[in-house]
N, C-alpha and C positions, 0 to 999 in steps of 0.2 A: 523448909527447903529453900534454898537460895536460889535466885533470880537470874536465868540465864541471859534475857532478852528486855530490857527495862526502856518502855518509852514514853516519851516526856513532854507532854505540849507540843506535837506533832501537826504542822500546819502544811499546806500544799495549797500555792496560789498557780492556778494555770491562766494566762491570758486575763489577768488581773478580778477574775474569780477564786474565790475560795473554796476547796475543794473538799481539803479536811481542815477540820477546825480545833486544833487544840484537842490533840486524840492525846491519852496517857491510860498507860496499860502495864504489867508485867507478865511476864511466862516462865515459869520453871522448867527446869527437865522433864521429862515425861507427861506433858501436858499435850495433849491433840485438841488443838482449838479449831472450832467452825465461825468461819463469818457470814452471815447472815442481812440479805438489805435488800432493797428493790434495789432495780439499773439504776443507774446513774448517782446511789448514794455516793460513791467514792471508795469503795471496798477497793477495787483495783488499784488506785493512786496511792492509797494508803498503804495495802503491800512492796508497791514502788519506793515510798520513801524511805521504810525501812531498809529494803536492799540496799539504798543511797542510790537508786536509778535516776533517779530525778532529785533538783535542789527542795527542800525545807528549810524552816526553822523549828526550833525546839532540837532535842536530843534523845537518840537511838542509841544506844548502849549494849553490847555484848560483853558481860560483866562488868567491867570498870572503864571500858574503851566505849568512846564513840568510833561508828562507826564511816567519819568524816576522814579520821585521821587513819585509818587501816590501808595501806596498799591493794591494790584490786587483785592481788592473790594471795593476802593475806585474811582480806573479807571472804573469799570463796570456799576460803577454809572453813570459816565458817558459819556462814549460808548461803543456801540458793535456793533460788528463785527459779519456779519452773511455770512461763505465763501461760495465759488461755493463748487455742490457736495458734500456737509456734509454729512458722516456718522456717525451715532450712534453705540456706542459699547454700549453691554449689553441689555434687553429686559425691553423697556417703551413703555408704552401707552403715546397717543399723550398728553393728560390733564396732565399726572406726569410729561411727556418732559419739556410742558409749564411753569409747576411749579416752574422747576431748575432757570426757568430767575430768578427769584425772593431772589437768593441767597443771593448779595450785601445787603439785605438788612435785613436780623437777620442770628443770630447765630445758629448754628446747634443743639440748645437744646431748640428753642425758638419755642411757635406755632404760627400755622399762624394764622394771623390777618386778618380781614374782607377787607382791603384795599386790601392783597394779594389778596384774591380770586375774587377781582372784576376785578384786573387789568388782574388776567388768564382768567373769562370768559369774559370778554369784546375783547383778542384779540384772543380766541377762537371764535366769534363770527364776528369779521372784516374780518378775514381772511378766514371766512364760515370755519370751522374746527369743527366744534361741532359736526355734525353729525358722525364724525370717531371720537371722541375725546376718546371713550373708546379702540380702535384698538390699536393693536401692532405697531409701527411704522415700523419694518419690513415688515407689511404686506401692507404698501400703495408705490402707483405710483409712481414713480419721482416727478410728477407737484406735487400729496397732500405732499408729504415730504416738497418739497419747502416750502409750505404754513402751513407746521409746523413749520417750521423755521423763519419764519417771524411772525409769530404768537409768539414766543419766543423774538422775539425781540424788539417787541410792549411792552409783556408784563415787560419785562424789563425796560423800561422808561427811558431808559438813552438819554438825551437829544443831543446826537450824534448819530447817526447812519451809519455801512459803509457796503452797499451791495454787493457781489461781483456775477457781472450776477444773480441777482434774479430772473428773472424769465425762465431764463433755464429748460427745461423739459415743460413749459408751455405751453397751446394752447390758439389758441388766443384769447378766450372768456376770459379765467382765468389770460392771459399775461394782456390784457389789465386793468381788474378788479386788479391787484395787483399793474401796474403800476399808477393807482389811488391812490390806499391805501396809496403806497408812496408820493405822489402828498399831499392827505390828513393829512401825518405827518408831514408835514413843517409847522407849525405854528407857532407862535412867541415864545416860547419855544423849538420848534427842528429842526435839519438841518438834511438831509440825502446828504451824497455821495457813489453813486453808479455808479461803473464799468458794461459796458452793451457793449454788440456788436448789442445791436437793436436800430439802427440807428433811425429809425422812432418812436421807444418809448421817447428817447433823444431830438428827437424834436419838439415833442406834449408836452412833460410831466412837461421837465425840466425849472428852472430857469433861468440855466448858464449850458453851454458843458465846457470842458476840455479837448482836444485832446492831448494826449500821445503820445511821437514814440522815440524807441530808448531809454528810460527813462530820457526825457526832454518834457515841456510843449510845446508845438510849437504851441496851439491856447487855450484864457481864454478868453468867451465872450458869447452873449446871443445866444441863439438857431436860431434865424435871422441873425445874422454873418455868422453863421457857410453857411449858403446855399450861402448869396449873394457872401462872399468870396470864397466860393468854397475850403474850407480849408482842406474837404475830398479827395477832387482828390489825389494829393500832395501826402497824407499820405497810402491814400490805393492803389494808381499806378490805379486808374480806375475814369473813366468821369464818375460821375454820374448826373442822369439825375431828374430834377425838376419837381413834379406835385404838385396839391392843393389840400387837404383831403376836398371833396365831403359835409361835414357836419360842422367839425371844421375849415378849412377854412385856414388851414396855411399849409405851407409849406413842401411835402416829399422828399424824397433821395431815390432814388432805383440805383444800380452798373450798368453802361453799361460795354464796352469791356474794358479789361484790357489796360493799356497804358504803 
């Protein structure tokens, strides 16, 4: 399968630290990656760079294109970027929120076409968000924000997707239901990579893990690696301890004592 998302010696200096170091990766279609790392590895920076949020060096590739030389609504066609903790400036309702994904795709004097309105309520409706969809976003919970936000990004359709902690603020009826949703956008048409410190979502959900530390990859491989090598200990200084999900039948990770 061929390489939708190819990156290349990806470096990120902030305040003349080094952030990420010479990260080089590929992803195909259909591929749902987890990243994986303590704080401060640079998991966050390093989905920055990709979007082109931030300056690098090295080369971010959407097939044949860096993603240097793409227009900012040419890039959003396709991907985005939906960060931790998103706050909204200015007062929308969640359905106008929605709406704004839809930018890349006419000009500000153009109206909206019926293809838009299906793509907002349909991820109005994945994301269960209809029922608040006339609400202020101000006035909803952390976990419903999330799931406006993700809901924006759905409806954007950019065939890249890059998570940062999605389901942060979430419980775990709604963590695991979003953790789907993403699961469900990997289809031969999209890849999602997402940054997660939930370990057990990364190893139900995912494709492929990606352990981060220090801003260097130090494990790229399937979610069964990750346990039998025990590639977490290492990284997080702690024995973790193996059991089998009761239902789906693969394999958990919970921290024992620090080492």
């Amino acid at each position: 399968m061929s390489d939708l998302l190819k990156i290349e010696n990806l470096s990120v200096n902030i305040d003349g630290k080094k952030i990420v170091k010479g990260v080089s990766f590929s992803v195909s279609k259909g591929e749902n990656i987890s990243i994986l790392g303590p704080n401060g590895a640079g998991k966050t920076t390093l989905l920055k760079g990709i979007s082109n949020l931030i300056s690098f060096s090295g080369y971010v590739k959407i097939g044949s294109v860096s993603v240097k030389k793409m227009s900012n609504a040419s890039r959003a066609k396709e991907i985005c970027y939906v960060p931790q903790n998103s706050t909204v400036t200015g007062s929308f309702n969640v359905k106008s929120f929605v709406e704004l994904a839809r930018y890349p795709y006419r000009l500000p004097w153009e109206k909206w076409t019926q293809k838009d309105k299906n793509y907002v309520q349909k991820a109005l409706e994945i994301t269960k968000c209809v029922q608040f969809s006339d609400r202020d976003i101000s006035t909803l919970s952390g976990g419903e924000r999330q799931r406006v936000f993700i809901a924006a990004a759905i409806a954007q359709n950019s065939p890249i997707i890059l998570f940062d902690e999605p389901v942060t603020y979430l419980d775990p009826v709604h963590r695991t239901a979003i953790s789907e949703i993403i699961e469900d956008l990997c289809t031969k048409d999209k890849m999602v990579i997402n940054v997660t410190h939930e370990v057990n979502e990364a190893l139900l959900y995912s494709s492929r893990i990606i352990v981060f530390d220090n801003g260097k990859i130090v494990f790229d491989g399937s979610p069964e690696q990750v346990v039998v090598n025990k590639v977490l200990d290492d990284v997080f200084k702690t024995k973790f301890v193996e059991t089998i999900h009761p239902v789906l039948n693969k394999s958990l990770l919970f921290p024992g004592r620090a080492v």
